[in-house]
Every structure is written in C-alpha cells, then in structure tokens.
C-alpha positions as CSV (number, residue, x, y, z in Angstrom):
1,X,42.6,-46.9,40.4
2,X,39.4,-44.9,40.3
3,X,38.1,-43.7,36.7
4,X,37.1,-40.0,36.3
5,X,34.7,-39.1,33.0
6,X,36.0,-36.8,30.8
7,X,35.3,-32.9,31.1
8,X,31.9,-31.6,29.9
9,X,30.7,-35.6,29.7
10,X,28.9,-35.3,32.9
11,X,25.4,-33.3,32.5
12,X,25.3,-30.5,34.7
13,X,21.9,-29.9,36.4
14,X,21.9,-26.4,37.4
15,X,23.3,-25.4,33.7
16,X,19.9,-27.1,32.5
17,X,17.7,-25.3,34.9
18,X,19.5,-22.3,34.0
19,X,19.0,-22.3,30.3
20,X,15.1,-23.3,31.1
21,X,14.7,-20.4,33.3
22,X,16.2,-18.3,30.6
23,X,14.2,-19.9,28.1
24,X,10.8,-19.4,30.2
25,X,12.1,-15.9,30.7
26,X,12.4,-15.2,27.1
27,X,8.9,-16.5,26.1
28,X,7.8,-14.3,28.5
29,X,9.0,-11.1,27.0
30,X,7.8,-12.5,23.6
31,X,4.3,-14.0,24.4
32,X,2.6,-10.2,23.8
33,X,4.0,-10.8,20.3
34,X,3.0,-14.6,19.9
35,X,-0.1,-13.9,20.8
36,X,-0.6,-11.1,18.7
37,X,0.9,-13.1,15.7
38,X,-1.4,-15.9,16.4
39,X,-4.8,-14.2,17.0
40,X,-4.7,-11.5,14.5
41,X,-2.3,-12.8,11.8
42,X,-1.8,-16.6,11.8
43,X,-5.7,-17.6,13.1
44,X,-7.5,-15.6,10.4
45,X,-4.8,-16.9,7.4
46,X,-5.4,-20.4,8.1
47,X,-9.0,-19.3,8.8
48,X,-9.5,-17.6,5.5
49,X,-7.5,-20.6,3.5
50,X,-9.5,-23.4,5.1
51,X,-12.9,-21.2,4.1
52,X,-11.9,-20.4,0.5
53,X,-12.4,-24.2,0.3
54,X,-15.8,-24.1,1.5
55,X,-19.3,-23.0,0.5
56,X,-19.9,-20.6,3.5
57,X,-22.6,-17.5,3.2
58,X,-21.5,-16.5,7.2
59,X,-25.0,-18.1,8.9
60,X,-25.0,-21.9,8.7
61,X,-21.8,-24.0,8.7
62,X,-19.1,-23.8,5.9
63,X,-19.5,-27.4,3.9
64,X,-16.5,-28.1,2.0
65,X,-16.6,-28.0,-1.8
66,X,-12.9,-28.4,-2.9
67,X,-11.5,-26.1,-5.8
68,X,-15.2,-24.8,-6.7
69,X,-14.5,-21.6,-5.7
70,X,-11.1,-21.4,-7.1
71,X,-12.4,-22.4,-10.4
72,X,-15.5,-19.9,-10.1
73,X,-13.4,-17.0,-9.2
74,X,-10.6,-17.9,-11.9
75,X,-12.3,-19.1,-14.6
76,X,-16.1,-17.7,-14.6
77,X,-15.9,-14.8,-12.3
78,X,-16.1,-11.9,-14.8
79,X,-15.3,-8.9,-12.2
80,X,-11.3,-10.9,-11.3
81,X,-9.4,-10.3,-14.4
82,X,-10.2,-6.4,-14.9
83,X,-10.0,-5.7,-11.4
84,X,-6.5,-7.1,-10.6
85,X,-5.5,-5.3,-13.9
86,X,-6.7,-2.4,-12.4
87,X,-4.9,-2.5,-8.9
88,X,-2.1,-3.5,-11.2
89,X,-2.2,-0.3,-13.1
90,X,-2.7,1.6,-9.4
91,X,0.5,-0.4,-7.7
92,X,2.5,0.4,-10.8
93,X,1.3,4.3,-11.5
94,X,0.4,5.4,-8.3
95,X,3.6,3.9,-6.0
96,X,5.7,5.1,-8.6
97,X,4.3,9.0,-9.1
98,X,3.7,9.8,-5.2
99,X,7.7,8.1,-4.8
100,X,8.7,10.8,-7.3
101,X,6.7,13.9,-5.8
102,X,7.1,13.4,-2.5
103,X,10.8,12.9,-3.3
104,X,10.5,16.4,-5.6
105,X,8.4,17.9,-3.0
106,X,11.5,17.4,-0.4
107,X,13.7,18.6,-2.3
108,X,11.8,21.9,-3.1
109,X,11.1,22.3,0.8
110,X,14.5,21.9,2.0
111,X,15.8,24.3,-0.3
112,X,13.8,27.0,0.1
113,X,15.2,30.4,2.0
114,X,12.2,31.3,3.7
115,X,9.0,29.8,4.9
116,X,9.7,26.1,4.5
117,X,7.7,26.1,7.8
118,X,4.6,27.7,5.7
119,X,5.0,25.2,2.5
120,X,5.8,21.9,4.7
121,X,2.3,22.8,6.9
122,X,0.6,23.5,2.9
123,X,2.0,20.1,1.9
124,X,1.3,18.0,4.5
125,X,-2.2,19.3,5.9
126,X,-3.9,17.6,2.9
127,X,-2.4,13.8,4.3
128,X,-4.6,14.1,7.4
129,X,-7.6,14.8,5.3
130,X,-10.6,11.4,6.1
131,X,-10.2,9.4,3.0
132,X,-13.6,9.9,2.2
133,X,-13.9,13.9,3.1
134,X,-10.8,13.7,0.6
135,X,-13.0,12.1,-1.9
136,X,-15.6,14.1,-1.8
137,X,-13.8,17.2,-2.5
138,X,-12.3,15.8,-5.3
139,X,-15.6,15.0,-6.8
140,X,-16.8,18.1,-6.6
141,X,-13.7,20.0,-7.8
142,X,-13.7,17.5,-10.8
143,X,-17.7,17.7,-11.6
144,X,-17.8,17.9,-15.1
145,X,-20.8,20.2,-15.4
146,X,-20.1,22.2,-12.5
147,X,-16.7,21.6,-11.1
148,X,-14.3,24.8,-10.9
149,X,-11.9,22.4,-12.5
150,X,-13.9,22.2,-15.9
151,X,-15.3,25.9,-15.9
152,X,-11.9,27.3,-15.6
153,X,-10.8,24.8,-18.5
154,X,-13.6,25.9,-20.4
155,X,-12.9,29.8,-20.3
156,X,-9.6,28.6,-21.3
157,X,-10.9,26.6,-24.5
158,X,-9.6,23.5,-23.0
159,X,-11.6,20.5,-24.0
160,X,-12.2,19.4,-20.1
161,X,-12.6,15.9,-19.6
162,X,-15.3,13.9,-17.6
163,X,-13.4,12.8,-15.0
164,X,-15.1,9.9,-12.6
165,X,-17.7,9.7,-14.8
166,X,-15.4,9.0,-17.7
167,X,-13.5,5.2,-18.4
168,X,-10.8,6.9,-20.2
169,X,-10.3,9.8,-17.0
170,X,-11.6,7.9,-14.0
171,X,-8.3,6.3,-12.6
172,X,-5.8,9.5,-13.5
173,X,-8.7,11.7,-11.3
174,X,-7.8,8.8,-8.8
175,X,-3.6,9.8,-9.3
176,X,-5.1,13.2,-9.2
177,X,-6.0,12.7,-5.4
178,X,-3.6,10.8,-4.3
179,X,-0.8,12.6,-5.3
180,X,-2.7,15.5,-3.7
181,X,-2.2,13.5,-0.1
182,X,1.7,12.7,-0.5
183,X,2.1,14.5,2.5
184,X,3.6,11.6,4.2
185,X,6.2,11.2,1.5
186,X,7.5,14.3,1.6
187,X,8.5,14.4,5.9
188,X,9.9,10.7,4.9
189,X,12.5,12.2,2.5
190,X,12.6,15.6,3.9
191,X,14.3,13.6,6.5
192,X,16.7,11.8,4.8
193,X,17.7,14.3,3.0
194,X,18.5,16.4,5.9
195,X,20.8,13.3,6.9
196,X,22.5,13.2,4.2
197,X,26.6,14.6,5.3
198,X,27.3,18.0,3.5
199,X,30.5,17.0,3.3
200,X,30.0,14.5,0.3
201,X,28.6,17.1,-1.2
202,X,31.2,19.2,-0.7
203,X,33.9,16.6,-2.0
204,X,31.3,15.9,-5.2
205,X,31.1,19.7,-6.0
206,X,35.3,19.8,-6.0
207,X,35.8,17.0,-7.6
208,X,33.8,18.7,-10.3
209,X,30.8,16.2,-10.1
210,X,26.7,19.0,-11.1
211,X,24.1,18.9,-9.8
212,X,22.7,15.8,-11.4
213,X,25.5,13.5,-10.7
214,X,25.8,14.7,-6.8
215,X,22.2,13.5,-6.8
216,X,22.4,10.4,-8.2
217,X,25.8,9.7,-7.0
218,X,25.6,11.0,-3.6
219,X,21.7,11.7,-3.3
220,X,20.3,8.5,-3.8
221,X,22.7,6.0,-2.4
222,X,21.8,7.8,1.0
223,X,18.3,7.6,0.2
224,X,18.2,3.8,-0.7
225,X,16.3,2.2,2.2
226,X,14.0,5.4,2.4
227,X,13.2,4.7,-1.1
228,X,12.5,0.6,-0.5
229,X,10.3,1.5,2.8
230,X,8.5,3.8,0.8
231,X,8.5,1.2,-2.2
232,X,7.3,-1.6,-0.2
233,X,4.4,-0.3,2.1
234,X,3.2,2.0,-0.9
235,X,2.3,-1.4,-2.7
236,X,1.1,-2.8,0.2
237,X,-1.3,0.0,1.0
238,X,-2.2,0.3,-2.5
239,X,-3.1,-3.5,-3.1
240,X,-5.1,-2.7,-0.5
241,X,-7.0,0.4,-2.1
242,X,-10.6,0.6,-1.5
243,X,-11.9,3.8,0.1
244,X,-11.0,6.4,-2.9
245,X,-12.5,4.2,-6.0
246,X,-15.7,3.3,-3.8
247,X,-16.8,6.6,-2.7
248,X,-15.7,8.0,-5.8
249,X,-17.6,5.4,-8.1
250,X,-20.5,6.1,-5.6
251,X,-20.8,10.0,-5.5
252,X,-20.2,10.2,-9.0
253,X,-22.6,7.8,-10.3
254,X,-25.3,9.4,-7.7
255,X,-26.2,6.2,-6.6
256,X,-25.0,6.8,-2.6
257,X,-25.3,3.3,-0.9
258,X,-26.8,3.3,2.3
259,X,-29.4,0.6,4.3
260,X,-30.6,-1.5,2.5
261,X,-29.0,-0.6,-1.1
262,X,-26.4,-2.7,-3.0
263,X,-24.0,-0.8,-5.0
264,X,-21.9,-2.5,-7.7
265,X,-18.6,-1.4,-7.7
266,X,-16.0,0.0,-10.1
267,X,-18.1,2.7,-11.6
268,X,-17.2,4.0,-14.4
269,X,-17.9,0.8,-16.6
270,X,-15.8,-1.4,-14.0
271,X,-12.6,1.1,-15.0
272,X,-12.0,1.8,-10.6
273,X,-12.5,-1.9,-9.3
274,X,-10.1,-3.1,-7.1
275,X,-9.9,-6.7,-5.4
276,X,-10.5,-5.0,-2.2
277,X,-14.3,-3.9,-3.3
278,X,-14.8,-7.4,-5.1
279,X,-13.4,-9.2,-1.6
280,X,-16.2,-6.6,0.2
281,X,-19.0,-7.3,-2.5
282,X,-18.7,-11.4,-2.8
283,X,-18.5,-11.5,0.9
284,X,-20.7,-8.8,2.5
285,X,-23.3,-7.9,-0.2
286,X,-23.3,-11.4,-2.1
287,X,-22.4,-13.6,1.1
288,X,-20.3,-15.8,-1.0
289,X,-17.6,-15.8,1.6
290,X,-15.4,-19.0,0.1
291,X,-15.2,-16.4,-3.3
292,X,-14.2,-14.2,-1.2
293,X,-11.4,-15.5,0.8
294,X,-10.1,-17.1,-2.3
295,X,-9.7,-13.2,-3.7
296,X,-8.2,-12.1,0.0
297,X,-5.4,-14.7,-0.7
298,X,-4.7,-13.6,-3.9
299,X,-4.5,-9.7,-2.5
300,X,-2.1,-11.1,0.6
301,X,0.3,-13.7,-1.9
302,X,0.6,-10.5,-4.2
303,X,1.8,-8.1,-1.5
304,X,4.3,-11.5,-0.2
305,X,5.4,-11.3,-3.8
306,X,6.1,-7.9,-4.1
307,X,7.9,-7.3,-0.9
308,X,10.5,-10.6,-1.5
309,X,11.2,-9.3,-4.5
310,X,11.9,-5.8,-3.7
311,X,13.6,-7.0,-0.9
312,X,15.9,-9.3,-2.8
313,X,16.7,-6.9,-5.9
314,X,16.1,-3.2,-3.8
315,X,19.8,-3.8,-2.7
316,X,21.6,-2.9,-5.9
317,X,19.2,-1.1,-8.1
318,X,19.6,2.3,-7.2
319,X,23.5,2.3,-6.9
320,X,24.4,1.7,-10.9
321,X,27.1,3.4,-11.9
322,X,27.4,5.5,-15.4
C-alpha cells in the first residue's frame, strides 16, 4: 500500500517562486519611495541624533561627548526656554486664528451674489507673495514713525503702537501678516464647503434647525478632516517658523545681516525667537552643530507629538452634540 502526504503538506516550488517574483515586483514599485525615505528622512534623523551627542563645529571630526549638549542646551542655554515659549504662543495663536479666517473667509466668498471671482483672486493673491517681500511690506506699513498704519491712527487720536520694534506688539504684527496670507485656507474650505450636500441643509432648515445649528450640526461634521489637515500641517509649518520673525527682527532693528555680519535673533528683546533661528544660529553662525541638532530633535519630537495627538483625539472633537 503506497502512502500519499496529506494536501498542502508537500511545498510547492512554483507557488514559492511566484510569491518571490511578486515580492521582487513589489519592491520594485516601492524602491523610489525607500529610497527617498532613506536618503532624505531616515539618513539625516539618525544623522542628526548620533551628532547631538557629539562636539562637532562642521570642519574636523565629531568627538563624542555624551549628554553635554543636552545638558547645555536644557539647563544653561539661555535663548531655549523663551524661544519654545514663543513658537508655543505662535502654534497656539497663529494655527488657531488663520483656521478661523480662512474658514470665515470661505464662507463670505461662497456666499456672495456677485464677484466671488473678484474677492477669491483679492484673497488669495497675497498667499503667493515671497515670505520675505511679504515681510518687508509689513514693516513698512507698520513703521512706527512713518508707517501709513500709525499716521492714520494718529489723525484718528489712536495711541498707535510700535509694532516690531515693540516686546508687547512684535508677535500680534507677526498674526497681523499671517493672517494677511491665509489665502490657502480659504480655497481649502471654499472647497469643502461647496461639497457639502444642499440637501442636509434643506432637511436642517425644515426640521426647523438656524443658521447656527445647520453649521455646527451639518457644517462642521462635513468639514472635519478639512479642519484636522489644516490643524496638523498648520503646526507643522508653524514649528517650523523662521522667515517672518528673522527678517522682521532684522529690518526693524536696522541691523540687515549680510557677509560677514552676525545678527542675533529674536529682536525685539528675544520676544520673535523661534527654535528654528536658534537651530540656524548655534549651527551656522556659532558652529556648535551637537547644540544644534539636540534643538532640531526637540522641533521634529514636537511636531510627532502634535500630530499623534490630533490624530488620536481629531476624530470626535468636532461632532459634540448640545
């Protein structure tokens, strides 16, 4: 009597070299990605981890010095403390305002009966405006000895503040500009909105539902992952805010930086320094590149922080009920 093995016991050699071609095949179409990943995301985080370790100033070999710069930058770095409570203040004040006009600025557009296609282009233009050509303007506008800004507040007897040259006025002139670029917002939501079923109004309005619960009740639950993309990148991009506070601090102070110069950053007395400018200052002006990095993590574990959490919790927030 001759023993057969089971079914499926025996291996199958052409299901193996089927499932490797497939395999091979698949790494193919995803090698442009892992290679991306690797060479300009994975590389330079383990780069910048191994070097925040290190005492490196960028021309003779990094020589590793443990937790010193962890402890310097923590502990006796005087700039770290007021500048991450300053990009706090910016990821907390400026997400959260340029969320609510772009959102208002939608609105207004998409209800208006003639020349949305004039007030979008007025809206908008000002988001494709250089950073720093956006600067610039604003520091003129906002002179405070011979800005329009403060000569029209003074023929009005308004007490007209400094602006960037003032602590107190420096990082709502910052608001000031950004909200003027919120552009971007506005096309995000204008969207939306414009998806949003008329329908579900329709039922809302019968139903006798205003006009503030068909917003929040029918408005918003549309716009909820319009509202956490916006959310998300506009911390990201705002941990990351560097050109505006720099050129502003620089024009303002009249202390233009060019070759050769060193600026200090965060002018007026330190009230528009970011960790972006200390990261550029400790590693391209001071060549203390292990401070540095140390800084760079900081900025990237942040924005990790943010975004889980946002992820985790944007789910529910904005559906509450009454």
């Amino acid at each position: 009597m001759t023993l057969t093995a089971p079914p499926g016991s025996r291996r199958n050699p052409g299901l193996r070299s089927r499932r490797r071609r497939e395999w091979l095949r698949n790494l193919a179409f995803l090698s442009p990605w892992l290679l991306g990943t690797g060479l300009f995301f994975i590389y330079p985080l383990v780069s910048t981890a191994y070097l925040s370790f290190t005492r490196y100033d960028g021309f003779v070999s990094p020589t590793w010095n443990g937790l010193d710069n962890w402890r310097f930058v923590f502990r006796d770095y005087p700039f770290f403390w007021p500048a991450m409570r300053n990009t706090l203040w910016f990821v907390g004040v400026l997400v959260t305002l340029r969320i609510v006009a772009g959102l208002v600025l939608g609105l207004l557009v998409i209800h208006v009966k003639s020349g949305s296609s004039v007030f979008r282009t007025v809206f908008y233009a000002p988001f494709l405006a250089p950073p720093v050509a956006g600067t610039l303007a604003f520091v003129f506008l906002l002179n405070p000895g011979t800005g329009p800004v403060n000569t029209l507040l003074g023929h009005l007897g308004v007490s007209a503040p400094s602006w960037f040259n003032d602590p107190t006025w420096s990082k709502p002139a910052l608001t000031l500009l950004a909200l003027w670029g919120v552009g971007d917002l506005m096309v995000i939501f204008m969207a939306a909105l414009l998806d949003v079923p008329r329908e579900l109004y329709e039922a809302a309005s019968l139903d006798g539902a205003g006009a503030t619960r068909r917003f929040r009740h029918v408005t918003l639950p549309h716009l909820q992952p319009i509202l956490l993309f916006a959310v998300i990148t506009g911390v990201i991009a705002t941990m990351q805010y560097y050109t505006e506070p720099i050129v502003a601090g620089q024009v303002a102070s009249g202390q233009i930086a060019g070759s050769g110069n060193q600026f200090e950053p965060g002018y007026p007395g330190g009230s528009t320094l970011t960790l972006p400018q200390l990261v550029y200052n400790l590693g391209f002006q001071r060549f203390d590149i292990g401070a540095a990095c140390v800084i760079a993590l900081v900025l990237f574990v942040l924005s990790m922080v943010f975004a889980a959490f946002l992820m985790r919790r944007g789910s529910g927030f904005l559906t509450a009920e009454d």
